[in-house]
BADO-241381 format. One record per residue: residue in three letters; y, z, x of N, C-alpha, C in turn. Coordinates in steps of 0.1 Angstrom, whole numbers, padded with zeros to 4 digits, always signed. Last residue first. Example, Ala and Ser with C-alpha at 12.3 -4.5 7.8 and 13.67 -1.06 7.14 Angstrom:
residues 2
SER-0022+0071+0128-0011+0071+0137+0000+0079+0129/ALA-0057+0078+0132-0045+0078+0123-0033+0078+0132/
//
This chain:
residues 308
UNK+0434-0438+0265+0424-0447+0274+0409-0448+0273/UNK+0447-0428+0246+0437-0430+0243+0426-0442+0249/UNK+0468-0406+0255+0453-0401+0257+0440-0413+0254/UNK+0495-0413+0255+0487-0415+0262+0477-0413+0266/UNK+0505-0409+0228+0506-0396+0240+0502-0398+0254/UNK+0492-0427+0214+0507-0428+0217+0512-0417+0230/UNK+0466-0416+0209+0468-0429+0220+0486-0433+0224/UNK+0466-0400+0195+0466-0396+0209+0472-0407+0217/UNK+0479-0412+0170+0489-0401+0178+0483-0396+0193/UNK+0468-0444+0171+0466-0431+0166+0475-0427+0179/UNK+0480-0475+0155+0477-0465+0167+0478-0452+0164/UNK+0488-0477+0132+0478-0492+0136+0481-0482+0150/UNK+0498-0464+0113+0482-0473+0108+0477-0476+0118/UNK+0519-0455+0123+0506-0446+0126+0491-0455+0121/UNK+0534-0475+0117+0533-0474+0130+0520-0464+0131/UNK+0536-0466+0094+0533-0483+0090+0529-0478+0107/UNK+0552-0442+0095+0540-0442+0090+0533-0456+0091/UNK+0580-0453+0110+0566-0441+0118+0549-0438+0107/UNK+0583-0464+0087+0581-0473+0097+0575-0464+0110/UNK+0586-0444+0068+0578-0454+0064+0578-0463+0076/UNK+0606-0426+0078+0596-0423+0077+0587-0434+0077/UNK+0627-0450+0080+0626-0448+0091+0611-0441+0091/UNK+0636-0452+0055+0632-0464+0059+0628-0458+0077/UNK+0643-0426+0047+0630-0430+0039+0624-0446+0045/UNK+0668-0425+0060+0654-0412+0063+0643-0421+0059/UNK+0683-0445+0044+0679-0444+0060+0666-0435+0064/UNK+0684-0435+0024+0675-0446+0023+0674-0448+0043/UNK+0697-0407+0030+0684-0404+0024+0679-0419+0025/UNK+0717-0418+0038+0714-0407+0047+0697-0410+0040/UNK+0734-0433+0014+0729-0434+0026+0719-0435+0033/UNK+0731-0409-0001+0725-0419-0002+0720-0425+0008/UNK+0755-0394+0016+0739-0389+0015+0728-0394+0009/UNK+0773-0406+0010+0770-0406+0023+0758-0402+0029/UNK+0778-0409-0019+0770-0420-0015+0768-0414+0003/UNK+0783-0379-0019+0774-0383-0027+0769-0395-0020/UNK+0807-0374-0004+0797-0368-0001+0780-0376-0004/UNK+0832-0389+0001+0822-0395-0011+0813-0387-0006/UNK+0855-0394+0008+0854-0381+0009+0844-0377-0007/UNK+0868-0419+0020+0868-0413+0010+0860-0403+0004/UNK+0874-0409+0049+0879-0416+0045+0882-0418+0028/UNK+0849-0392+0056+0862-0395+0063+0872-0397+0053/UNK+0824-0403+0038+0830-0389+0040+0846-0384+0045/UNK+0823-0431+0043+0824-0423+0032+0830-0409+0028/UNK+0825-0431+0073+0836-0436+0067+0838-0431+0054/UNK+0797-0425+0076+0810-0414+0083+0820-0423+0076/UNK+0784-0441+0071+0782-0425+0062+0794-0422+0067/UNK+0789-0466+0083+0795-0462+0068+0794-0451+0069/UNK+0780-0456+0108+0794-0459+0107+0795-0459+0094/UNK+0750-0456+0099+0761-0441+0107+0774-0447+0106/UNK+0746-0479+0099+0748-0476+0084+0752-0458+0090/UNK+0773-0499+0117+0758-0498+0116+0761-0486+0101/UNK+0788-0531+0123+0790-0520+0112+0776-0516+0112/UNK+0809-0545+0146+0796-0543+0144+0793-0528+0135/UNK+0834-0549+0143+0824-0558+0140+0815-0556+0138/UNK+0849-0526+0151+0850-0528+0137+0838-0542+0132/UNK+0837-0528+0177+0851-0533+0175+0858-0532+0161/UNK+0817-0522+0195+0816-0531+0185+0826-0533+0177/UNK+0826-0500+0212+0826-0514+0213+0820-0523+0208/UNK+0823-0481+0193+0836-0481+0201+0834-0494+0210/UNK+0808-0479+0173+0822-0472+0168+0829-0483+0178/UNK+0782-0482+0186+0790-0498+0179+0802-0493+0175/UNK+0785-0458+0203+0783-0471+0206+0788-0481+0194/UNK+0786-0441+0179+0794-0435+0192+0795-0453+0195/UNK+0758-0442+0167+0773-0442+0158+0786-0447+0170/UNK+0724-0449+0157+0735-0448+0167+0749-0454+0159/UNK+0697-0451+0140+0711-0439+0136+0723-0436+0150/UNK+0683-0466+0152+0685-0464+0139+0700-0458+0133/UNK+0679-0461+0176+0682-0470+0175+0688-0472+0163/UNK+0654-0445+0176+0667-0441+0178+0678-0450+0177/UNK+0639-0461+0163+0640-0452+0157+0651-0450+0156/UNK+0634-0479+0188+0641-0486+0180+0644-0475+0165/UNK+0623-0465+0210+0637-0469+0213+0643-0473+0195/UNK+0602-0453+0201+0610-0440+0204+0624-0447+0205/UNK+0586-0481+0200+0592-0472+0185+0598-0461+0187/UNK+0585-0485+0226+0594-0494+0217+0596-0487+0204/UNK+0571-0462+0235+0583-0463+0242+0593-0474+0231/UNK+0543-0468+0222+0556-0456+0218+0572-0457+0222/UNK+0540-0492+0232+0543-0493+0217+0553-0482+0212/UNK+0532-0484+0256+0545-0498+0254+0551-0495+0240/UNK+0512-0470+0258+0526-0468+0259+0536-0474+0258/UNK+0493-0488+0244+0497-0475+0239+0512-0470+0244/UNK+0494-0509+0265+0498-0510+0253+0506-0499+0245/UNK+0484-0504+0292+0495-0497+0289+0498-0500+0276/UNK+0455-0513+0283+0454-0499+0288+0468-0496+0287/UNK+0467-0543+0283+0457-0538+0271+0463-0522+0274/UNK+0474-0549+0311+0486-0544+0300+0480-0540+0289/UNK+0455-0547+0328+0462-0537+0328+0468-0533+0314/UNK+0436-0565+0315+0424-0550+0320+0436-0538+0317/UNK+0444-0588+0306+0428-0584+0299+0424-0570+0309/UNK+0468-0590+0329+0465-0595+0311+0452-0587+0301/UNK+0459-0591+0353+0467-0578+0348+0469-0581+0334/UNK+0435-0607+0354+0432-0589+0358+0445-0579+0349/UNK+0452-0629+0356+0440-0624+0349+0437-0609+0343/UNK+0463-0621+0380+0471-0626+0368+0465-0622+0356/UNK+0442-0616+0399+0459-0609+0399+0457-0607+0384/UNK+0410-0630+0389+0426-0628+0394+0435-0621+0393/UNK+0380-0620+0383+0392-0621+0378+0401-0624+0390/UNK+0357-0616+0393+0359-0628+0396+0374-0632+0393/UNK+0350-0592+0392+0341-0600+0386+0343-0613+0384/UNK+0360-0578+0411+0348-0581+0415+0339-0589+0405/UNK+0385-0576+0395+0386-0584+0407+0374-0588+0413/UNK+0375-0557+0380+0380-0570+0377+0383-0578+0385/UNK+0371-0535+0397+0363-0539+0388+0365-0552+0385/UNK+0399-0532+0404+0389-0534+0410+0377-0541+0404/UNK+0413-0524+0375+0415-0534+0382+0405-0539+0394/UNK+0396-0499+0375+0393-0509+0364+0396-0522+0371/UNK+0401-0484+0394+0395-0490+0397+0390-0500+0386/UNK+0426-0470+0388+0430-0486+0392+0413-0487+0398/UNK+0432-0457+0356+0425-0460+0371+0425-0470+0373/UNK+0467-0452+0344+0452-0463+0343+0443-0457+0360/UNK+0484-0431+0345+0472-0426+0338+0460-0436+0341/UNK+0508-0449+0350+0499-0440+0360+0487-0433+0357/UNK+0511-0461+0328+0501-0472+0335+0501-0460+0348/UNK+0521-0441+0308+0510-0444+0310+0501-0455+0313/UNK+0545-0434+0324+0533-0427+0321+0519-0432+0318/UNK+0557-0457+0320+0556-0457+0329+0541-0443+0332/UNK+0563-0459+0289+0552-0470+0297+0551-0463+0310/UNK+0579-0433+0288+0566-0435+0280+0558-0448+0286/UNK+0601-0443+0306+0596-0427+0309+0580-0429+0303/UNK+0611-0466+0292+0604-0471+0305+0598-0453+0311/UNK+0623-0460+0269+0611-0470+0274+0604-0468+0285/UNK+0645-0445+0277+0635-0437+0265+0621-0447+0263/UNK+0661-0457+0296+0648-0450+0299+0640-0441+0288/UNK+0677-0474+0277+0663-0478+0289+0654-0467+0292/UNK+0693-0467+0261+0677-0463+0257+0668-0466+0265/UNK+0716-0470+0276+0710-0453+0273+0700-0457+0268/UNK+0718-0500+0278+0718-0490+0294+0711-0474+0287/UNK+0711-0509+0252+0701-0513+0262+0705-0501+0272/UNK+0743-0501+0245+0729-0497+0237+0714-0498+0249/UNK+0757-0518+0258+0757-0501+0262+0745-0497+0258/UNK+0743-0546+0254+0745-0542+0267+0746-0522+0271/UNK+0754-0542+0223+0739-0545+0231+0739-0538+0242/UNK+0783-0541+0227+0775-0527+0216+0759-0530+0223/UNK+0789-0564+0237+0787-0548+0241+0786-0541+0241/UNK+0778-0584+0216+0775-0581+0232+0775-0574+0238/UNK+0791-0580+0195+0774-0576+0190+0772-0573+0207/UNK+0822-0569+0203+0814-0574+0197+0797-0572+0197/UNK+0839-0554+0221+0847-0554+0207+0838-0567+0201/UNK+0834-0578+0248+0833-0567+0242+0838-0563+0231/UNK+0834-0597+0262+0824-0595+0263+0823-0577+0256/UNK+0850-0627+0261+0846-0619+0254+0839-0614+0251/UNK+0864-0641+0295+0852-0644+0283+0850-0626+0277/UNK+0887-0653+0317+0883-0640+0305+0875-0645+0297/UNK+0883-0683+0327+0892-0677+0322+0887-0665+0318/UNK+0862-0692+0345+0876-0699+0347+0882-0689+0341/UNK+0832-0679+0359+0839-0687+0348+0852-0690+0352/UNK+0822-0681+0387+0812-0679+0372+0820-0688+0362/UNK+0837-0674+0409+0835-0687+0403+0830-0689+0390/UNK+0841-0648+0414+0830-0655+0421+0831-0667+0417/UNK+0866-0639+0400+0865-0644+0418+0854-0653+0425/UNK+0852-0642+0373+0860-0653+0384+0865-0656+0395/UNK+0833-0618+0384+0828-0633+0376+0839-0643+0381/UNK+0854-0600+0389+0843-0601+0398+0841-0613+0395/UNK+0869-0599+0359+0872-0603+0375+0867-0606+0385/UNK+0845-0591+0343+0857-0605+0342+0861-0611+0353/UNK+0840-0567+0352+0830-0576+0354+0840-0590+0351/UNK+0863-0548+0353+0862-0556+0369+0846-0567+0366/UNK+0888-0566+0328+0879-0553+0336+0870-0560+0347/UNK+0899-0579+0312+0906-0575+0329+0899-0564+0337/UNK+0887-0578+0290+0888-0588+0294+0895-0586+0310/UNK+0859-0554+0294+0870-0558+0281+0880-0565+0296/UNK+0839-0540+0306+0837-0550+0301+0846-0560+0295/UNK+0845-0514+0319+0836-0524+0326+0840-0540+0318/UNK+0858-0502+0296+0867-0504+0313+0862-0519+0314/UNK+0831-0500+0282+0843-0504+0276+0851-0513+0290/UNK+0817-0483+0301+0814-0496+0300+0826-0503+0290/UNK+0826-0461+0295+0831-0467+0313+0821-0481+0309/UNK+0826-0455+0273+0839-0458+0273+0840-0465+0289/UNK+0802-0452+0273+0805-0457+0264+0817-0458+0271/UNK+0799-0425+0289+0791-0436+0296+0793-0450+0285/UNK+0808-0406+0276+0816-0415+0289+0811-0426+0293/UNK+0790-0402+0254+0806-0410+0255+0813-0417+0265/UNK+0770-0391+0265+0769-0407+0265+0784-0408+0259/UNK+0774-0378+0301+0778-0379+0285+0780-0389+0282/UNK+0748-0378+0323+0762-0385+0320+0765-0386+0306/UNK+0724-0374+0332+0733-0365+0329+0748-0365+0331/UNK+0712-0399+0320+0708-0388+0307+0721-0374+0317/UNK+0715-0418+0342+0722-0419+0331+0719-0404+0320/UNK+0686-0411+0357+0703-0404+0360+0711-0406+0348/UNK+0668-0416+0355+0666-0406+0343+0685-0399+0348/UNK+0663-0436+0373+0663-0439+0362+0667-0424+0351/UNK+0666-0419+0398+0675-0427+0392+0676-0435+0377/UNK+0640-0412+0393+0650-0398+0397+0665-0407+0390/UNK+0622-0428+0397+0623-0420+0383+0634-0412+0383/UNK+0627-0436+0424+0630-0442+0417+0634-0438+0400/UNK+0612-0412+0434+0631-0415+0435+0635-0420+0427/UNK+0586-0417+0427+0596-0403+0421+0617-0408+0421/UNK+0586-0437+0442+0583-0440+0426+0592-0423+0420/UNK+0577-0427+0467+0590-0435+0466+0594-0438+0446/UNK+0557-0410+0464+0570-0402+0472+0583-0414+0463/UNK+0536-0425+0456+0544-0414+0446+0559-0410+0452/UNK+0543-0459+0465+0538-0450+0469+0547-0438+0457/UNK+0542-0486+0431+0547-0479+0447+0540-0467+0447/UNK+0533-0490+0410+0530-0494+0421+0532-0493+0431/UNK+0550-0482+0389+0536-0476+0389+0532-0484+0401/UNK+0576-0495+0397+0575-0482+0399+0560-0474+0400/UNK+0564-0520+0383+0569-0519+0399+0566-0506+0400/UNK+0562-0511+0353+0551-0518+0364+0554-0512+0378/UNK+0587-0506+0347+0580-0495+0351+0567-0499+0357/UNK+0600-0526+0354+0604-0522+0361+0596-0508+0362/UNK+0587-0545+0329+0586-0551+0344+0587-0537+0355/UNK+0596-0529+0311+0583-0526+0311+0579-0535+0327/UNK+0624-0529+0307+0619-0518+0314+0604-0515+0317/UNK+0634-0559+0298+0639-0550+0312+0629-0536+0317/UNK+0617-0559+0280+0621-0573+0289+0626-0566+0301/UNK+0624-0539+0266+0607-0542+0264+0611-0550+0277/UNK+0652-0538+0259+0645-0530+0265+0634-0532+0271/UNK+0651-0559+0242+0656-0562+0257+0651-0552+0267/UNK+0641-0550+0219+0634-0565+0224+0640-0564+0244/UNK+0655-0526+0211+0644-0524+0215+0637-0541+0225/UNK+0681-0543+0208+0679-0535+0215+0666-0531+0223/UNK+0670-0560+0186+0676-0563+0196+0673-0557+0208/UNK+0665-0539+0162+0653-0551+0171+0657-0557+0183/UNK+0688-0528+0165+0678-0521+0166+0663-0527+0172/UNK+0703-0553+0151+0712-0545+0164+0696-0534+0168/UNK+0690-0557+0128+0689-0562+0133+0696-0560+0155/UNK+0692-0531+0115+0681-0534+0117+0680-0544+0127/UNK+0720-0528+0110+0709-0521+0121+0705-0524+0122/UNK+0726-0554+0098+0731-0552+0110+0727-0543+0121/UNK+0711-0549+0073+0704-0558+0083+0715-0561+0097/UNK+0732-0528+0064+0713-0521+0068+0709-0538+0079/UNK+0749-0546+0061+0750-0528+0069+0735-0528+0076/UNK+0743-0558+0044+0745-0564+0053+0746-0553+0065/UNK+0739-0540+0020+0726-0549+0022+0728-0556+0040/UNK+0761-0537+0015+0753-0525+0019+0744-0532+0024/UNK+0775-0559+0006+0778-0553+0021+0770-0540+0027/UNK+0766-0564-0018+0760-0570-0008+0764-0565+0004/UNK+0763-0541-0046+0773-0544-0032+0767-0552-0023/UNK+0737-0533-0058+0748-0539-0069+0758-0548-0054/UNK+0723-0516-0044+0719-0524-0049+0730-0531-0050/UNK+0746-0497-0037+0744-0500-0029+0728-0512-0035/UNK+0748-0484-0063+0762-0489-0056+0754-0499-0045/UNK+0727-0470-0069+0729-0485-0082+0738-0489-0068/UNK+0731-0450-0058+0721-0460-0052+0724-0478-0059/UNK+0752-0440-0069+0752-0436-0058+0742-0446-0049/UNK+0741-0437-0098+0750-0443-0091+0755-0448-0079/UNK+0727-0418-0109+0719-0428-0101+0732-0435-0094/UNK+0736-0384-0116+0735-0400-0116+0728-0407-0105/UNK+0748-0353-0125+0732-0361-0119+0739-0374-0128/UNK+0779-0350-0118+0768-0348-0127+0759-0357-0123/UNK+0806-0355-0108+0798-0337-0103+0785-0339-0115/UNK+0815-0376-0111+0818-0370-0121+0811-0353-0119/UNK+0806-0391-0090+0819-0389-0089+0820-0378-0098/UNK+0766-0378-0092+0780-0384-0089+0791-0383-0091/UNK+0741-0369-0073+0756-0362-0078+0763-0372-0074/UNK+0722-0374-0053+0720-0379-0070+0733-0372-0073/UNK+0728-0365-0030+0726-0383-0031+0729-0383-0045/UNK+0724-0338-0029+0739-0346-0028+0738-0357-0037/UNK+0699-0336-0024+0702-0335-0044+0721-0342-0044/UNK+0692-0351+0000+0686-0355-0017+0692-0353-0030/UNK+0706-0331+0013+0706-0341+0012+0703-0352+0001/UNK+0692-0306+0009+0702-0309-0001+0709-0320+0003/UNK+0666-0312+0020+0666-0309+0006+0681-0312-0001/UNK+0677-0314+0045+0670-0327+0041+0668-0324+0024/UNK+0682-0282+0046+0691-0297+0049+0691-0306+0044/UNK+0655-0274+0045+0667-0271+0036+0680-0284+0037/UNK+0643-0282+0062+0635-0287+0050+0649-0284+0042/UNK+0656-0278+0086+0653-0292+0083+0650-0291+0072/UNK+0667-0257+0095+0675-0264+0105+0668-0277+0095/UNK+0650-0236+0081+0660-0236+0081+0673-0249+0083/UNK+0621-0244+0086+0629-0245+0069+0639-0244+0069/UNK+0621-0242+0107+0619-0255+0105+0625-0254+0091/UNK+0621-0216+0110+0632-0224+0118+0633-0238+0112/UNK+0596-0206+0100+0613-0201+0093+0626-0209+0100/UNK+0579-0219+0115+0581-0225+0102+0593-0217+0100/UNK+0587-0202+0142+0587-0218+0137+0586-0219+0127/UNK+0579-0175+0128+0592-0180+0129+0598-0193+0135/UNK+0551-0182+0119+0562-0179+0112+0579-0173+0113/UNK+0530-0179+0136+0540-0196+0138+0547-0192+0131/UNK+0520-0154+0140+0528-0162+0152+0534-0173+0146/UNK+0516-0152+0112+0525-0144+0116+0531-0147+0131/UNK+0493-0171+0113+0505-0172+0104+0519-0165+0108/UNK+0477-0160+0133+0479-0170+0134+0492-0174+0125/UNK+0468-0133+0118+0475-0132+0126+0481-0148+0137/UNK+0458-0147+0094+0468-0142+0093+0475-0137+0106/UNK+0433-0159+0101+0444-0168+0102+0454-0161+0100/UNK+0419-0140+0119+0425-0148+0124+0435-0153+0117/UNK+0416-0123+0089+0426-0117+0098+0429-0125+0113/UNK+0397-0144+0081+0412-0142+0073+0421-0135+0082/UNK+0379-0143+0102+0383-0155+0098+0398-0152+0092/UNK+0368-0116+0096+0374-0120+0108+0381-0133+0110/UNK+0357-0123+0069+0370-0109+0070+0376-0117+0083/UNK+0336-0139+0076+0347-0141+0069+0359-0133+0068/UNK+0321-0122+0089+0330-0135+0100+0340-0136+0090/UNK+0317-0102+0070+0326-0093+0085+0329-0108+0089/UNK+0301-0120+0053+0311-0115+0055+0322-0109+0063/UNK+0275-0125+0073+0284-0136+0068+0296-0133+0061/UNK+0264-0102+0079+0271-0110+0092+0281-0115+0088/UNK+0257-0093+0053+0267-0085+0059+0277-0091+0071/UNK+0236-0112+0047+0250-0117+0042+0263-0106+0049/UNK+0217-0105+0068+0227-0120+0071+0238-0120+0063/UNK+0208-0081+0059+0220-0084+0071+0224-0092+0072/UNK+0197-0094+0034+0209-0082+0034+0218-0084+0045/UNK+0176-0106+0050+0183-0114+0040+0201-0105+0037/UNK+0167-0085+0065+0173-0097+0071+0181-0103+0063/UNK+0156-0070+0040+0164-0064+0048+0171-0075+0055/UNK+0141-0091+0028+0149-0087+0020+0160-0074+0031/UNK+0116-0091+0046+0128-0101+0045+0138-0096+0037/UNK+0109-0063+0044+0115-0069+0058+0120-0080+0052/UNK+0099-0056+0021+0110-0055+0029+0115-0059+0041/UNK+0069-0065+0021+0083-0075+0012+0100-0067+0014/UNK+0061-0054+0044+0061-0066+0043+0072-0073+0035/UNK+0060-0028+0034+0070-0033+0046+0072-0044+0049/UNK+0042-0027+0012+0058-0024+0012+0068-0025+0027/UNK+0021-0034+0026+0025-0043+0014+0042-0042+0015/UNK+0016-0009+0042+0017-0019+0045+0023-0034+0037/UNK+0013+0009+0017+0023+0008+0029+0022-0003+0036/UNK-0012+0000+0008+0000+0000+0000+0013+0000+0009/
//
């Protein structure tokens, strides 16, 4: 009889301690995440501060119109107006631009740089990351100097022969480009250059032992492996690219109208809270949706440069 009764206790004891295990994890589970919650909760109290709130009343601005009462108005305006329409494809288009020249100038130069010795490629990075401790105002207005019709590139150019008289190289799409290109260069060429030092170069070996060429080699082994970085470095440039004010304000002349130049004129000038946060909000919502259309088609390691 004793025997019988230890037999159908014993599993029913194990059975008891498993669920006791399976509790106490659970208890220890909730008191991780809570003490997990109570570390990030003064980032999330920062983030609701400096962003969810902001961006919240952003939104409710937008729908308040002239009359202080919920309207659409504020959006109707900018359907209804072709010059809103022209606004937005002046960023957009001053934004493709920008990022396009970038791609042309900084992905050659971050090649080079991944190819030299570290000692000398540091310097080089040293220089490239110099413009960032130059206020981009000044660095706007010494290109102004630089550029507007007696400035020393006009002059230099005709002493050399280039041209014959002053050519117009600013207070237009040209030198709003040219400043724009100098400060986002290195928001390109920091992210490519990362990660063609990440490539092993014995891949390229590899490919050279299988018969490839230079040229070959560097089409189908290198640039594939820097892609990732190419891509982030062109969507870090053309984001920011988005909401630049300072630059087309001051040498794009009144010509070059980006949609940070309206918000600030609404507000300024006529003291339209409502449409400046329209605005504000179709800008937000065209920029979200182009970091989301951008996450379809490369994952977030591979932007970080992990996804060699």
């Amino acid at each position: 009889m004793s025997t019988g009764t230890t037999a159908t206790s014993g599993p029913i004891g194990a059975a008891a301690l498993g669920d006791n295990n399976a509790e106490g994890l659970k208890a220890d589970a909730r008191r991780e995440r809570l003490r997990l919650a109570g570390l990030c909760s003064p980032a999330a109290i920062l983030v609701l501060v400096l962003l969810v709130i902001p961006v919240g009343w952003l939104f409710y601005v937008s729908f308040i119109g002239a009359d202080g009462q919920f309207s659409l108005e504020n959006y109707e305006r900018m359907i209804e107006r072709k010059s809103y329409a022209r606004i937005f494809q002046t960023t957009f288009e001053v934004s493709l631009l920008t990022t396009a020249l970038c791609i042309l100038i900084g992905y050659p130069l971050a090649y080079f740089m991944s190819q030299l010795p570290s000692r000398i490629a540091n310097l080089c990075l040293i220089t490239v990351l110099l413009p960032f401790w130059t206020s981009l105002l000044v660095r706007t207005y010494a290109w102004l100097v630089l550029l507007q019709k007696r400035g020393l590139v006009n002059t230099w150019a005709m002493d050399l022969g280039l041209w014959d008289e002053p050519i117009k190289i600013v207070h237009n799409m040209t030198g709003t480009l040219i400043d724009m290109v100098h400060i986002m260069l290195p928001f390109l060429i920091l992210p490519v250059y990362g990660s063609m030092k990440a490539i092993d170069k014995d891949y390229l070996k590899a490919a050279a032992n299988l018969g490839a060429g230079p040229t070959r080699a560097f089409w189908t082994v290198f640039f594939p492996l820097s892609a990732p970085g190419l891509f982030a470095g062109s969507l870090i440039v053309f984001v920011l690219c988005l909401g630049f004010f300072v630059t087309p304000a001051v040498l794009g002349g009144g010509k070059v109208i980006m949609v940070s130049m309206k918000i600030a004129s609404n507000i300024e000038l006529f003291v339209n809270w409502g449409a400046a946060s329209a605005l504000g909000v179709v800008l937000l919502l065209m920029t979200v949706a182009i970091l989301w259309i951008a996450a379809r088609f490369v994952r977030l390691d591979q932007l970080a440069g992990q996804g060699h």
